[in-house]
N, C-alpha and C positions, 0 to 999 in steps of 0.2 A: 316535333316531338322526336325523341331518340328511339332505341331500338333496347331490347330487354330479352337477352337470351337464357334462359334457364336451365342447370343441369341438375337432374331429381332422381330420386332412390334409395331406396329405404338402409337401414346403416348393414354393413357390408357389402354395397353395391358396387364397390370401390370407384367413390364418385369424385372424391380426393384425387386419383390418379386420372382419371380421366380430365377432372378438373384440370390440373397440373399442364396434360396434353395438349389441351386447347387451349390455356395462355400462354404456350410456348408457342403452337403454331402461329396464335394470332401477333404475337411480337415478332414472330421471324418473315412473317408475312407484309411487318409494316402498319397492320393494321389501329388506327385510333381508338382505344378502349378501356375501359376502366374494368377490374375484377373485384366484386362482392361474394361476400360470404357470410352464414345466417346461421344461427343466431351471434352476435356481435360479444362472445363470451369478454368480458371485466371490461365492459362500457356498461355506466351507468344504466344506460337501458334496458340491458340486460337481465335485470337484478333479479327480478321477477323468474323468467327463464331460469337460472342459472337456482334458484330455490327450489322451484317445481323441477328441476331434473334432480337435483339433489335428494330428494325427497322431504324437505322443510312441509311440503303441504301433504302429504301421504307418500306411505313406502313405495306404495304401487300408484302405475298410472290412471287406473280406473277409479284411486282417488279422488281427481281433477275433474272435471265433466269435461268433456271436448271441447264446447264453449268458452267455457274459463280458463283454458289454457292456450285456446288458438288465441284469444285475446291476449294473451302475454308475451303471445310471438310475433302480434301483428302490430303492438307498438314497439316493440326492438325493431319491425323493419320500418315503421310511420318516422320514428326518431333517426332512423339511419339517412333516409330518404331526404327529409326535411334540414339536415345539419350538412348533409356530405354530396349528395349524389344532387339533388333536381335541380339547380342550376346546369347539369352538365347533360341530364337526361332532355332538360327542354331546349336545350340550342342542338340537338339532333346526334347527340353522344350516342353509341354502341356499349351498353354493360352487360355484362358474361356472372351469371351467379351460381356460387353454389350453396343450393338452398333458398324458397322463396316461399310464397302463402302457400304453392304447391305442396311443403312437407308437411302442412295445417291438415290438407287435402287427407296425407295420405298417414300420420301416426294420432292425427285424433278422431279424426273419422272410423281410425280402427276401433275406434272404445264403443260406437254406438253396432248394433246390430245394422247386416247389410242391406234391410228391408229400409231402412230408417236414413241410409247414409247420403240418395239422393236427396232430400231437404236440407242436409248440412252443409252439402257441396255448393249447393246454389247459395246456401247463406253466405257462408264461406267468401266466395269471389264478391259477393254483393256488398256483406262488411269493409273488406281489403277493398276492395278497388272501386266502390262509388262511396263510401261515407268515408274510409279514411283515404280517400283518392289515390292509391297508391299506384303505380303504375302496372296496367294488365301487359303480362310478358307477352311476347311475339311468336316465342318460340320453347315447349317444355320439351326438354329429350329426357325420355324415363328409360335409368337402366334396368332391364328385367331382369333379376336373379329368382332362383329360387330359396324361397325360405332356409331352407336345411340347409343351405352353402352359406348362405349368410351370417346365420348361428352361430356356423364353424369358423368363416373368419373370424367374427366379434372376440371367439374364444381364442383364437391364437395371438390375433393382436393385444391382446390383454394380457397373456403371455409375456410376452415381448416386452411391453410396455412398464407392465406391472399397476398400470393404472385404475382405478376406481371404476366399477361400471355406472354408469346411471340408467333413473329405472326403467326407462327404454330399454336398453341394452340389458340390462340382468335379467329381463322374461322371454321366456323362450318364445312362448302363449302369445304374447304381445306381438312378437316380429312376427311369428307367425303370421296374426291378422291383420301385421300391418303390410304383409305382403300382400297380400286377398285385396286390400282395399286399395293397395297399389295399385294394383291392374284392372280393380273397377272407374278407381277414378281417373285412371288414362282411357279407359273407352270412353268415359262420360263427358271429359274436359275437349277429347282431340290430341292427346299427345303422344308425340312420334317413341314408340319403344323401340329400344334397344337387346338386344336377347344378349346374355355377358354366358348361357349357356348353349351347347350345339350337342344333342345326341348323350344329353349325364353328363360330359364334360367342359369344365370352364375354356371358353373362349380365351384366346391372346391378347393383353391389354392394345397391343396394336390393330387386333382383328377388331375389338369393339369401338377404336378411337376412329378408324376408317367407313363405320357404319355413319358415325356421329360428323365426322367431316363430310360425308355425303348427302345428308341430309342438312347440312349448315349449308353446302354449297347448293343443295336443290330449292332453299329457301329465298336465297337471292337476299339475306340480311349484311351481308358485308362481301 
């Protein structure tokens, strides 16, 4: 079996750039590896995904139940898996993802209250990875931002952009607990966090890429 490295965080974690960092290292380093990325936006399997953020099933996300829409995530990655990737993951392949059942973990787990979110988390991994067999990651690195920095990228970058939010992104409310549930579901799963702030101030994308290469290199995955 191959190896399955995961990078996770809620949206303004700037997981993009981080993303970015670590397929750069891994090509200049030589290393053998394939990079994924989730949800698989105008592929077919998508379609589902790409309604639900849109707001085709409700404006807001607490439309959806958790359930119903971690299942729309989790066949965009069943169909990615099964068309592109498992021949390469079962002859002992290294894939680097950004975005995986872990973002299941951590934006619709925000919908249920926090008393409730241990039962979902366990379903969760149980769904993904023994009924639709999908492969359990080796490795989740979460970057930890705080909510309120997060907010304020989404908004700048949309600035910038000019782009449409979706309705993740349009609630404040929402990131908010999807920050909460962020950091409970890395206590609860094992995953290594990454701190992107030091003292109120954001960290240098090179200072949090060097936490994340230290912890790739304490893992002994490639």
């Amino acid at each position: 079996m191959g190896k399955l490295i995961v990078l996770e965080g809620i949206d303004g974690s700037g997981k993009s750039t981080q993303f970015r960092l670590l397929c750069e290292h891994l090509e200049k380093s030589g290393a053998d590896f394939r990079r994924l990325s989730f949800p698989q936006y105008g592929k077919p399997s998508a379609a589902l995904v790409e309604m639900y953020l849109a707001g085709d099933f409700g404006k807001d996300a607490g439309d959806v139940s958790a359930y119903t829409a971690s299942t729309f995530f989790a066949v965009d990655r069943a169909a990615s898996y099964l068309k592109d990737w498992r021949g390469y993951y079962n002859k002992g392949g290294l894939l680097v993802t950004d975005r995986y059942t872990t973002s299941n973990a951590i934006h619709q787990g925000a919908k249920l209250p926090k008393e409730a979110r241990r039962d979902f988390f366990k379903w969760l991994y149980d769904f993904e990875f023994r009924l639709l067999e999908l492969p359990r990651p080796d490795l989740v690195i979460y970057l930890d931002i705080p909510a309120e920095a997060a907010i304020s990228r989404i908004a700048e970058r949309r600035e910038k952009s000019g782009g449409a939010p979706d309705i993740h992104e349009r609630d404040a409310a929402y990131l908010r607990l999807s920050a909460e549930c962020g950091a409970q579901a890395a206590a609860f799963y094992g995953w290594r966090a990454v701190p992107c702030f030091e003292d109120g101030a954001p960290r240098l994308e090179r200072a949090v890429f060097g936490d994340i290469l230290a912890i790739l290199q304490e893992s002994g995955l490639f």
